[in-house]
N, C-alpha and C positions, 0 to 999 in steps of 0.2 A: 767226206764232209758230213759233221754231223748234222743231224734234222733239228730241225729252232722249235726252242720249247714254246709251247703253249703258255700266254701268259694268264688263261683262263683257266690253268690243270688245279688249282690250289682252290680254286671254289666251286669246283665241284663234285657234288653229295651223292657218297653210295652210303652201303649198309656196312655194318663192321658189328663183327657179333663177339662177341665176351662172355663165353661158358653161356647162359641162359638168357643175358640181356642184348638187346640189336640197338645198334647204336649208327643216328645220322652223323655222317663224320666226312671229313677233310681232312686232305694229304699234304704236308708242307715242310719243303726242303729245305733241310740247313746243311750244314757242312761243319764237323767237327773239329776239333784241334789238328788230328795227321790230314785232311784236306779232303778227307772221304765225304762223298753225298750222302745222305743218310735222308729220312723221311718218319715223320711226326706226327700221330695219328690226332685233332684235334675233334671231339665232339661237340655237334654240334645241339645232341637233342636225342629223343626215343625216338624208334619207329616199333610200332605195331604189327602183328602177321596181317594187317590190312591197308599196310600202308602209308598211318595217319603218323602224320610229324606229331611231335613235340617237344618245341624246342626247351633247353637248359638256362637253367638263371646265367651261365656267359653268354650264351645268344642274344637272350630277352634284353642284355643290356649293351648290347655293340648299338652302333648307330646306323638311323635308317638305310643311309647311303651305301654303310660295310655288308647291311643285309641283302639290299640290292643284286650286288655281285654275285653271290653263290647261285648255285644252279644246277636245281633241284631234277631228278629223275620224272619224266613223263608216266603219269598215273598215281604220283603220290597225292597225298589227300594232306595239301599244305595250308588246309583253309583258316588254319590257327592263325600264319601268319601274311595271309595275303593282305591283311590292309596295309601290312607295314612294303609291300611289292607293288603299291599304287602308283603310280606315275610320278615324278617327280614336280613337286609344287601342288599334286592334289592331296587334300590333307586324309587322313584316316579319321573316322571319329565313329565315339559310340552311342548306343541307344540311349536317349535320355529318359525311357521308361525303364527298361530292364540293365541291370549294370554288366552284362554279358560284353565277352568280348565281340569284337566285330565278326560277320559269319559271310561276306557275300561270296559270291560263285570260286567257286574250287578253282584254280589255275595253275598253272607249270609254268617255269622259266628252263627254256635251254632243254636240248634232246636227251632222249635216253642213255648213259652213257654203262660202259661196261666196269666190271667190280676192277679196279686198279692192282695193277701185278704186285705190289707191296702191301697189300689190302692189312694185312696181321701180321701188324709190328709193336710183341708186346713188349720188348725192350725198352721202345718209347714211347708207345701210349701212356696218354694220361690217366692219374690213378681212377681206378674203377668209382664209378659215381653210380648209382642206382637209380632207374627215373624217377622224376619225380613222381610222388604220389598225386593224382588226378579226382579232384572230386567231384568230375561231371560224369564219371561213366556208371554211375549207379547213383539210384533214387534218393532225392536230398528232402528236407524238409525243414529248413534253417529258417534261425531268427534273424528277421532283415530292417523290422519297423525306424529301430533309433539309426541304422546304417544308411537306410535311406534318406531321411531326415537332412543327416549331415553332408551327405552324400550329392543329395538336391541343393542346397544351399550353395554346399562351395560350386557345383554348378553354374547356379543364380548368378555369383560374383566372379564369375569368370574365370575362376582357380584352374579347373578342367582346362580350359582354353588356355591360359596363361602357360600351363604347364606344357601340354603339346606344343608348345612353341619353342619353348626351352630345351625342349628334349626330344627336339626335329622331328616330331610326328610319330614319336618309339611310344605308341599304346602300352605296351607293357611295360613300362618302365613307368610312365603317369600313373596306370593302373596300382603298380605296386607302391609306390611314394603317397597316392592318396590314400589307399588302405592301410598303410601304416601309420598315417599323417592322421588318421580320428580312431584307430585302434585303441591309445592310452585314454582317452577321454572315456570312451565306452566299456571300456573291460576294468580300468584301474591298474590293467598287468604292463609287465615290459616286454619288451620283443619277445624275449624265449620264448613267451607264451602265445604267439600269433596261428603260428601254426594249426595246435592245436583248438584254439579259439575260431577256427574254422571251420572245424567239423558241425560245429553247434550253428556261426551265424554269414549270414553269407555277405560275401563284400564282392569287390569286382573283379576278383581273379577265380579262376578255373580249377586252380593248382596252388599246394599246401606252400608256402613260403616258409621255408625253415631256416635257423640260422644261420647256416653257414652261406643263405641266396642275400641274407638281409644284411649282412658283411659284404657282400661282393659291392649291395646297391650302393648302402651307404659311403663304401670308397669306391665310387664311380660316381658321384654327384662332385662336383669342383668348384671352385669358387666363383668362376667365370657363371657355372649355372645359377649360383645364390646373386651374382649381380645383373643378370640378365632376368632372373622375376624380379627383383624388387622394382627395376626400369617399368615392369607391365604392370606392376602393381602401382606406381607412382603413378603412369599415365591415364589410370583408372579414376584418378584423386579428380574430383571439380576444381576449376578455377579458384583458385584465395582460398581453397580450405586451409584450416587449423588444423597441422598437426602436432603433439603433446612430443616430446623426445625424454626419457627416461630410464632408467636403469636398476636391477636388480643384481643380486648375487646367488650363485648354485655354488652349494656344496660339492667338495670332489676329495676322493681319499686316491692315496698314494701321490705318486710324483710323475704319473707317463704322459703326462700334458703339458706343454712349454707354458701352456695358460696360468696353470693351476701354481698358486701364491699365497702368503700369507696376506689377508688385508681386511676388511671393515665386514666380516660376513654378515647377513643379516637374519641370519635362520639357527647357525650353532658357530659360536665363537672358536671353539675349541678345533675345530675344521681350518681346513685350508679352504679356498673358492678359485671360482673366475668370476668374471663380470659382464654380467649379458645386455647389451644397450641393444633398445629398440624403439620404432620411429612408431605411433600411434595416429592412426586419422581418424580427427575428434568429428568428422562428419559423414564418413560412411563406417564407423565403428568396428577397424579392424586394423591388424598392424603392417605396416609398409614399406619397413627395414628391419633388421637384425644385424646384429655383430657383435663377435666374441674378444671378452678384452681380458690382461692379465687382472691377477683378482688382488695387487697394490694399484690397478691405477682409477685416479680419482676421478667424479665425473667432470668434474671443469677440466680434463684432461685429455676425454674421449670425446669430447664436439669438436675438435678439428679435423679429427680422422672421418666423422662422420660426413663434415661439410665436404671434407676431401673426394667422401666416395661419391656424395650427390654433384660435385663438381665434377666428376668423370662422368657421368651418368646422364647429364644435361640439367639445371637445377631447376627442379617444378617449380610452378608457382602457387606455394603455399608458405603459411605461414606456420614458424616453429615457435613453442610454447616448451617452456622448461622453468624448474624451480630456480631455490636462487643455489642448489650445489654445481649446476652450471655459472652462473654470475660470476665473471671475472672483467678485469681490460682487454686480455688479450681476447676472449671468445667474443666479448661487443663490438670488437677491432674485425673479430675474423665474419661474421654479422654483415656487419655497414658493407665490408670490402665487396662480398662476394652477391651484395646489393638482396639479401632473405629478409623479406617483414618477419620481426619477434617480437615476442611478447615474454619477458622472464620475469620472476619474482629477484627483488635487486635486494642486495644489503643495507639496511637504513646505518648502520656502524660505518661504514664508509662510502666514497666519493663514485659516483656524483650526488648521491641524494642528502648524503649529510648537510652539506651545504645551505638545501634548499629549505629542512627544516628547521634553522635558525633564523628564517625570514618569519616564520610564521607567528603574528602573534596570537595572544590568547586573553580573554577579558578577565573581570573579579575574581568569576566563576570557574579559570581553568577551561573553559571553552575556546576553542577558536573561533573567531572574529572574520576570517576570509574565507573560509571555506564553507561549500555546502552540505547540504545534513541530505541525505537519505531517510524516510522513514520507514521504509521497509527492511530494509538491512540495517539499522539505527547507525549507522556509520555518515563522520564527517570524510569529504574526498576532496582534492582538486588535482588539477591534472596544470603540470608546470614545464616549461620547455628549460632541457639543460643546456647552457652556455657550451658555445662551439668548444672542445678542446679535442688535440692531439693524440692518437693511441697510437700501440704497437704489434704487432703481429710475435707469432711467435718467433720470427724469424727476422726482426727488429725492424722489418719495413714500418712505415709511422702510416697512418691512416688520418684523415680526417675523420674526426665525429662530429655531424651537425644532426640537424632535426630530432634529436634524441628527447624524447620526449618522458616525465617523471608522474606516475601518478601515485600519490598520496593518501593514505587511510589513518584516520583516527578514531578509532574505540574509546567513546568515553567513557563506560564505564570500567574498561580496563586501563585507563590511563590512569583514573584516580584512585585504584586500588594500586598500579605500578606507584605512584606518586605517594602513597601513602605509605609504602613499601619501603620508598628511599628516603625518606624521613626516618622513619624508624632506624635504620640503619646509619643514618649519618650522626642523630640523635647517642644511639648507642658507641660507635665508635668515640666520640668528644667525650661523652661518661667518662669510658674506658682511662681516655690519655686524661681528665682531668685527677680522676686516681692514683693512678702513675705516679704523676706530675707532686699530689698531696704529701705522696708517700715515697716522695725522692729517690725515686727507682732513676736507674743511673744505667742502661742496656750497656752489655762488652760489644754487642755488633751493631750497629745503628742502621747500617740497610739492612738488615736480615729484620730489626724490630721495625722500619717502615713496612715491612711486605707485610704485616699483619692488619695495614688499614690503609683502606680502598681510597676514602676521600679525604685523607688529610695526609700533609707531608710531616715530618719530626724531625726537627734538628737538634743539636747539643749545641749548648750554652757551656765554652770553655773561659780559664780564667787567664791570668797572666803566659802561665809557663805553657798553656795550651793544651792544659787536662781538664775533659767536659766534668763538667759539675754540674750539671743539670739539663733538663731537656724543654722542649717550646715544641709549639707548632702551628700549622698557618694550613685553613681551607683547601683542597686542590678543587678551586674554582672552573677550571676547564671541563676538569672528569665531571664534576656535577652537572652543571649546563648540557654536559653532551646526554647523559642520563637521563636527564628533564627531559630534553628535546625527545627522547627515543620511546618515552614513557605512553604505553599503549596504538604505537605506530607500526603500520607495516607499509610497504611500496613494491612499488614493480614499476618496470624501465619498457619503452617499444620505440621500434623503429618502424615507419612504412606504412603506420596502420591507421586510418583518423577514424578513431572510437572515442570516449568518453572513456571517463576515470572508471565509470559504475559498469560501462560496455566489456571495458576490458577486464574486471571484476570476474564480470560472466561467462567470459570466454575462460578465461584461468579456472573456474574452480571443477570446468569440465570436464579436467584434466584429472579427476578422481576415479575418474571411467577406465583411465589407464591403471590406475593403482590396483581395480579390480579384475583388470584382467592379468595382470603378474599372477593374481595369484589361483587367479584358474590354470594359468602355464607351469607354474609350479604345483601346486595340489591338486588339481583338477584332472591336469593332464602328468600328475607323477613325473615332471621335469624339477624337482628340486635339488639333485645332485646328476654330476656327470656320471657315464654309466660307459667311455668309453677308452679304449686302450691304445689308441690311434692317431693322429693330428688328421689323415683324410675321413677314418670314422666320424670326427668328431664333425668334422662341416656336414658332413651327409645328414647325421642326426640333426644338427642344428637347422639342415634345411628343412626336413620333415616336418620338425615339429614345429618350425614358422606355419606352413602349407595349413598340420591344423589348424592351428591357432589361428587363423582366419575364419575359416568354418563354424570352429566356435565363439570365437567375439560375436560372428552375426547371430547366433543363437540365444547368445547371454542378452544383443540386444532387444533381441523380439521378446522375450521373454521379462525382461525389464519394462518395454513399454507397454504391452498388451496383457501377459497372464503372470503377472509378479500376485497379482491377487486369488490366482488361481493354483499355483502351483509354487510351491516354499524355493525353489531352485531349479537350473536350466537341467541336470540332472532327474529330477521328477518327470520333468515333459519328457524325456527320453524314455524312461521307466514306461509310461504311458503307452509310448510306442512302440516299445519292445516286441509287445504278443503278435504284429505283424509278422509272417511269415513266407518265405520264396520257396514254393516247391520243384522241384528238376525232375524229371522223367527223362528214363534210358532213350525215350526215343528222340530226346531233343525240345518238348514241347516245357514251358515254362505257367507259373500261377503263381499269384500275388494276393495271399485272404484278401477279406474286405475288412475297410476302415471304419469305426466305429467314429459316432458324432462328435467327441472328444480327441481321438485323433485328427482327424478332419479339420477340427478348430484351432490345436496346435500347427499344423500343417499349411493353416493360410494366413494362421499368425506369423509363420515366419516367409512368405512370399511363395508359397509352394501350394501348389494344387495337385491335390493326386489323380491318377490314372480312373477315370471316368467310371472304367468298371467296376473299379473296387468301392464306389462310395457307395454306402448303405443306400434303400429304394426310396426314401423320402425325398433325401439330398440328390438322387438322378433325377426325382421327377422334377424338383424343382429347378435342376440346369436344366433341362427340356423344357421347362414355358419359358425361363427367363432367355433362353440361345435360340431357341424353335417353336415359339408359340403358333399357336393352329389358326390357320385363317376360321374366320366369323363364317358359319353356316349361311348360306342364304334361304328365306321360306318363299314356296311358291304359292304365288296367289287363287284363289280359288276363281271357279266358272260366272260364278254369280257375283264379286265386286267388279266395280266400277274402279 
């Protein structure tokens, strides 16, 4: 009878050495085509002539649970990855002064076990990998001021946390996704270049990340992950905020993306694109969706996929803000149904709002007569409730639309230059046909010679046998009216929300904030063409660079509100921070220079307080009276008063 296998033989770690390099590895049985056992040398990481692990970018990206299992030799030195061996439901987390990995007490899983009888099998070992290069084990002295910066921030807003949650408490995997996630913002470069961008500046890993670990990460991020943050990052959102919904276009050359299409680029024509929509919270200033769409479809196209996913997701309660290239029936249909307060910029050329401005009159003067005038924004407004009618989904269910409510703007001084505009034009066309007409011009194609004037029709004037002899024509009365009516008018539509015409004004034009962060995501952060060869690449990247982009909107903010007069761009205040420094020493001890009174002031412009020690001696004395002021002396009285 044979002996029953060990269901614990596969996770556990001896030594496996490969000509000059030692390798933590695992033995794992498969069984060939003729039915033979055979055994699979898997790496798991270096070991040192002293024992200390370090695990491989496949390790660093298994999940906590898978890491669990294995089980490590008695007296290794696995303190790399002991947080990720903490108890299950106790989280792992790191220092929020120094961006070091976690270090607590050195531990073993599981007994000492012996080197396994199949130990070197280079048949099927996996191809020779070189350890990684480590840059703690000799003395560092990197640039760390703008890393930290960014670094603290996404902190601030939860990013750190959101991510370990995501990515079940696997430190190294947050570790490397946020370091790569504010990498393009600070360097200008693209991946290739991270690696070596490390030797110089120090981020939160230990260890060079080279391309072929940033391949592994980025397809090991899934879609399931990019919708499980957006969920943490919604529920981060206050009650009834405005959020803006929006869309750009990135460049992409060749054809290895199912994405990538010919369609409306907005950066070079001559390119193919995709289409990147993203959900913007116009009150904590940062973005709180993503998604990748082909680069034909249009944005009135992509809000029901959108509503789709926040309908999976549980639908916050906030309100969505979108132009009027969202404005359709079926997306006000898909709105009302799935019960979201909006706010869209609406098309005054058609219905519902057309309607409402042929009620509107207007006195001698081209003024209107019902509405009210703004004098700050010199604009006339009213705000008008649309008449209950029926809409449709895309999927022809009919929806009722009530409460939809129309608010109205008139510019008068562009209405009487639009007004003056159309005169001219209607003026010059009748010239035109009275010419014509002088000079018994007699057209071979009569619709082909109406298409050459807007407001008036042209008939021919035939005789008996019913050969035109002549031509006529007659006002098109309607086109005009509707031009009148349009002349220096804009609108917007909401459902949900009781503002004011002028409220909702304000809320809309906040939505400029998003415009400017496109193009920090594009130029700022070198996201204006795709850069990938992959369909799981491409999500990974796409989630990275959501992850910055968070970190940096809150930078663009603080920087917007407090030092726009100090400093020309969010870029500059980095610059500033730069000459901060993180020293490492072979024995393990760490140093962070001191902050100078300028950094300090960027630093708590953006909600961040730096580490006590490092602030210049004026700014410590002064947190010492204002945290720990000195009790009041007492004086003793002398012998001789009373």
């Amino acid at each position: 009878m044979s002996r029953k296998e060990d269901p614990n033989t596969r996770y556990k770690v001896y030594i496996h050495t490969d000509r000059k390099y030692r390798y933590a590895a695992v033995q794992v049985k498969w069984i060939d085509e003729s039915g033979k056992v055979r055994y699979k040398v898997h790496h798991l990481g270096t070991v040192d002539e002293g024992h200390v692990f370090k695990p491989n970018a496949t390790f660093r990206l298994k999940t906590t649970d898978e890491i669990r299992k294995y089980i490590f030799p008695a007296g290794w030195d696995i303190s790399s990855i002991s947080g990720l061996l903490a108890p299950i439901g106790q989280k792992a987390t790191a220092s929020q002064d120094l961006p070091s990995l976690p270090q607590p007490d050195a531990h073993t899983s599981g007994d000492l076990m012996n080197k396994p009888k199949n130990q070197d099998c280079p048949s099927t070992a996996e191809p020779d990998v070189k350890p990684c290069y480590s840059i703690i084990d000799q003395y560092n002295n990197r640039l760390y001021g703008s890393f930290w910066l960014l670094e603290q921030i996404a902190r601030k807003e939860g990013l750190f946390e959101d991510l370990m949650t995501v990515f079940d408490d696997n430190i190294f995997k947050v570790n490397e996704v946020l370091s790569l996630a504010l990498f393009p913002y600070l360097s200008g470069k693209n991946y290739s270049r991270f690696a070596k961008w490390q030797n110089t500046h120090k981020t939160l890993l230990d260890y060079q990340l080279t391309s072929p670990a940033i391949t592994r990460l980025t397809q090991s991020i899934t879609d399931d992950d990019r919708m499980n943050l957006i969920k943490l990052r919604l529920k981060r959102q206050p009650k009834d905020s405005f959020v803006d919904c929006d869309s750009t276009t990135r460049s992409a050359w060749g054809k290895c993306l199912a994405d990538i299409h010919w369609g409306h680029n907005k950066d070079n024509p001559k390119l193919q694109n995709t289409v990147e929509t993203v959900v913007y919270a116009l009150s904590t200033h940062q973005p709180v969706y993503y998604r990748t769409f082909p680069g034909n479809t249009s944005d009135m196209s992509t809000i029901r996929t959108v509503i789709a996913d926040l309908k999976a997701l549980g639908i916050p309660e906030v309100t969505f803000i979108s132009d009027r290239g969202y404005a359709s029936e079926e997306n006000i249909a898909a709105f009302v149904a799935t019960k979201i307060p909006f706010l869209m910029c609406a098309k005054t050329s058609a219905e519902p709002v057309l309607p409402l401005l042929y009620d509107i009159e207007f006195n001698k003067n081209g003024l209107p007569v019902s509405m009210d005038y703004d004098v700050q924004r010199k604009l006339y407004h009213k705000q008008a409730e649309v008449p209950v009618y029926t809409g449709r989904l895309s999927d022809g269910t009919e929806v009722e639309i009530a409460s939809l409510k129309a608010n109205i703007f008139i510019n008068p001084m562009r209405r009487s230059e639009e007004l003056a505009v159309l005169q001219q034009k209607i003026l010059e066309e009748k010239t035109s046909l009275d010419e014509d007409i002088e000079a018994g011009l007699i057209p071979d194609d009569l619709k082909r010679y109406n298409a050459l004037y807007d407001y008036f029709k042209v008939t021919g004037v035939s005789d008996e046998n019913g050969k035109v002899t002549a031509i006529t024509y007659t006002e098109n009365t309607k086109k005009i009216t509707k031009e009148e009516a349009l002349c220096g008018v804009f609108s917007s539509l909401m459902s949900g929300l009781n503002l004011s015409a002028m409220e909702a004004l304000e809320q809309y034009r906040k939505r400029d904030e998003h415009e400017k962060n496109f193009d920090q995501f594009k130029n700022g952060m070198g996201m204006y063409c795709q850069r990938n060869a992959s369909e799981d690449g491409k999500n990974g990247r796409s989630f990275i660079s959501f992850a910055g982009l968070i970190a940096v909107s809150q930078l663009r903010n603080a920087w917007r509100e407090s030092m726009n007069d100090k400093y020309s761009s969010t870029l500059d205040m980095l610059d500033e921070m730069e000459p901060i420094r993180f020293s490492e020493y072979a024995d393990g001890s760490k140093h962070i220079t001191s902050f100078t009174s300028k950094q300090v002031e960027i630093s708590r412009a953006c909600g961040i307080e730096p580490p006590y020690e490092c602030l210049p001696l004026s700014l410590r004395q002064e947190y010492d009276r204002k945290h720990h002021p000195k009790k009041a002396r007492k004086t003793k009285k002398s012998a001789g008063t009373q």
